[in-house]
N, C-alpha and C positions, 0 to 999 in steps of 0.2 A: 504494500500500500504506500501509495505518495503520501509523504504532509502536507497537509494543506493550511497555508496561511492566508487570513482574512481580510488582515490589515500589514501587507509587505510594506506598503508605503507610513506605518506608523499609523497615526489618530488621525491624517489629514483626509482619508478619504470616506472614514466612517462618518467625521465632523463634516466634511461639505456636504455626504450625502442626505443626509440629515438636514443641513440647512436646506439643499433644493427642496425634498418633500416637505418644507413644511412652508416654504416659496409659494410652491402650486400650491399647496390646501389652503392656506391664508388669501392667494387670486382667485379658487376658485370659488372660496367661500362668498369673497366680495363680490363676486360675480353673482352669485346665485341669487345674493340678497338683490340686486339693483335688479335680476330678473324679475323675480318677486314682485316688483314693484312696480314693473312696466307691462306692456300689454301689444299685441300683434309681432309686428318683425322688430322691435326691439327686446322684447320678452325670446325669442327665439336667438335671435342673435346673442348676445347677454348668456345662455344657456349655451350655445356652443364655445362661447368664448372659456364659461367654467371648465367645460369636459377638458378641452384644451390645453388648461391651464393644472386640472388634476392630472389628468392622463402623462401630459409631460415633465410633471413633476415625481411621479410615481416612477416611469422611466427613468428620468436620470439621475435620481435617486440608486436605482437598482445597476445601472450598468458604471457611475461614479465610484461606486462600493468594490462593482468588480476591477473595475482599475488596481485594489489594492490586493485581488485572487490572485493568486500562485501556487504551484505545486510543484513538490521535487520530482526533477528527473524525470521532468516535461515541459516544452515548451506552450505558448495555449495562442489559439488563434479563435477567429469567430466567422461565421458562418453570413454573409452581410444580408444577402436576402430575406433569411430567416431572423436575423436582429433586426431589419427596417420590421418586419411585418408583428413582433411580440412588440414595437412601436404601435403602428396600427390598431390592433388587438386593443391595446390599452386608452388609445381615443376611443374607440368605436363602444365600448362596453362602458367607459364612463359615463359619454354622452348618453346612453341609452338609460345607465340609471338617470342622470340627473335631468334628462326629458320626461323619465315617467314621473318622476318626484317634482318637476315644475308645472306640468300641465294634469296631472291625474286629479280628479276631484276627492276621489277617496284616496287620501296621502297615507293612513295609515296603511294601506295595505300596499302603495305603492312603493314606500319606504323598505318595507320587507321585502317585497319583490325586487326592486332594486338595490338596496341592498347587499340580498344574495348572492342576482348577476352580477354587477360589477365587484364583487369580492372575487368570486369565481373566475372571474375575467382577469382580475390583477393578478391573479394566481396563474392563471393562463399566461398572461405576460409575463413575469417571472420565469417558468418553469419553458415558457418557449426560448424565452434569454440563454437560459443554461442548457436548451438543446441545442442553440447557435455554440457553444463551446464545441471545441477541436483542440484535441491533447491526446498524446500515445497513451493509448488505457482506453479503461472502461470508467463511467459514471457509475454509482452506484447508489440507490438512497435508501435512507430509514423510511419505513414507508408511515411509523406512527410519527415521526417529526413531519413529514409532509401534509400526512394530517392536520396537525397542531397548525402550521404556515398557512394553511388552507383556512381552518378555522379562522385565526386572526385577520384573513384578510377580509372576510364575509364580515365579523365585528366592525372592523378601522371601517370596510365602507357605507356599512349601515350608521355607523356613530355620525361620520363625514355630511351623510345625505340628511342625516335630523339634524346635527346642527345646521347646514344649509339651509331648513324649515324652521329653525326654531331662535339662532343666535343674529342677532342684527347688529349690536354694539361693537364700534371697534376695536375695545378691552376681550371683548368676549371672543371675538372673531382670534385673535391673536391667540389666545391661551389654548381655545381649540385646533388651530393650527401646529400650536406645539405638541397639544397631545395626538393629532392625528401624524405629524413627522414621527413621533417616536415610535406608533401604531404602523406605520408604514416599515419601517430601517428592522421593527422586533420581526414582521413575517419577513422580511429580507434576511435576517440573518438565520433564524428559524428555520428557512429553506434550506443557508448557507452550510448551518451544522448538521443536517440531513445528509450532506454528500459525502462520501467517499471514494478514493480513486483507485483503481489496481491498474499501477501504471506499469506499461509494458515497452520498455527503453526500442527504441527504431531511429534507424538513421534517415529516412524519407523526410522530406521537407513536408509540414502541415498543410493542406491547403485554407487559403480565408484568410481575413486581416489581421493584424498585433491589434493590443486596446487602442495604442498611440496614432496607429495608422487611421484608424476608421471610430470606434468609443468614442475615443478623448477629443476630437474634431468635432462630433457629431452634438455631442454633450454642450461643450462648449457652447455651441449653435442654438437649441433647446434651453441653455442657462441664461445666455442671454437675450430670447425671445420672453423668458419668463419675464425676465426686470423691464424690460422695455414695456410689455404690457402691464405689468404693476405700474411703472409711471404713468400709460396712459388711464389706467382707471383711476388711480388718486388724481389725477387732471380732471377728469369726465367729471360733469355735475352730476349729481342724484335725481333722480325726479321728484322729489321737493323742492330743490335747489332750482329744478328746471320751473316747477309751476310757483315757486316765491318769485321768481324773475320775470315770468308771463305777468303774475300780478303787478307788482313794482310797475312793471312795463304799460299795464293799462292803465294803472291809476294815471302815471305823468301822463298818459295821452288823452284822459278823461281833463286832466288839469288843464292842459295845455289849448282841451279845443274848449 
């Protein structure tokens, strides 16, 4: 069996990835609430923009992590088509919760449905991640720890989806972002201590990209998509913001005429 180490790079890649997930749950969160609160193709928009902002903060949360995976006496490369698409995977199943939780009329049962799927989903994403891996060996997993990883991720996204319906305060929004980063990084690692390697030394060159070639580009990309649309929502008025302004607006032109 290879060793496997979690953090080759020390605290830095557990700490960033940590800080990305809790990036996206804190935009997505903001996001939900402004949906919440608007109606037609802003309320729609607004809700893709959350999945967006969960979905890819979940991801680079999880492949930021693996920047810091190694094992002895293998080298590791990744699979790119099948890493774009556990990308994918993880928009499309968020979106799907946080559209059934923004338009469902019966929310409680939307929330558990949703939920579910997008836990499931994030768990799909994950576990697709780790089949984009290429290393001499074989994977091998605990199959109750994959459980358990599974488990938490159906919790973090039902937690994720009620707070979205239920916390509006900026205070609030934050603290639940840090609890749903740490709910995100525990089924990341959760998964991580599931694996095991039986590495089998070969002189063939891996096919697929290093983390640096393809990951750590990619991430980068997705990291800083996040911040730039955190500044554009802290920019964006609210829809109170936007109808105190309409008001304001008619009263000087009632004044005026």
């Amino acid at each position: 069996m290879g060793h496997l180490d979690h953090a080759a790079l020390g605290w830095l890649t557990p700490a960033l990835s940590y800080a990305m997930a809790c990036i996206g749950a804190a935009l997505g969160l903001r996001c939900t609430v402004r949906a919440l609160g608007a109606t037609g193709r802003s309320r729609r928009n607004w809700l893709i923009t959350a999945a967006s902002a969960i979905g890819t903060g979940i991801w680079t949360m999880h492949f930021v992590a693996m920047l810091g995976f190694s094992v002895s006496g293998t080298d590791i490369r990744y699979d790119v088509p099948l890493t774009i698409v556990s990308l994918l995977v993880a928009m499309a199943v968020v979106c799907a919760g946080v559209f059934a939780v923004g338009y469902s009329r019966d929310r409680t049962r939307a929330l558990f449905l949703g939920g579910l799927t997008t836990g499931l989903g994030v768990a799909s994403m994950h576990y697709l991640g780790m089949a984009a891996v290429r290393l001499h060996g074989d994977v091998i997993y605990d199959p109750a720890l994959v459980g358990v990883s599974v488990l938490i991720a159906i919790v973090a996204a039902t937690a994720a989806l009620w707070a979205a319906l239920n916390i509006k305060s900026p205070v609030a929004v934050t603290i639940a972002s840090l609890i749903m980063g740490a709910a995100v990084s525990s089924m990341h690692y959760t998964g991580m201590f599931a694996v095991s390697v039986d590495v089998t030394p070969a002189g063939e060159v891996l096919p697929g990209a290093t983390a640096m070639q393809f990951i750590f580009p990619l991430a980068v990309g997705l990291g800083s998509y996040l911040f730039l649309t955190s500044a554009f929502v802290a920019l964006s008025p609210t829809t109170g913001e936007r109808a105190a302004s309409a008001s304001a607006q008619g009263s000087v032109e009632s004044v005026a005429g």
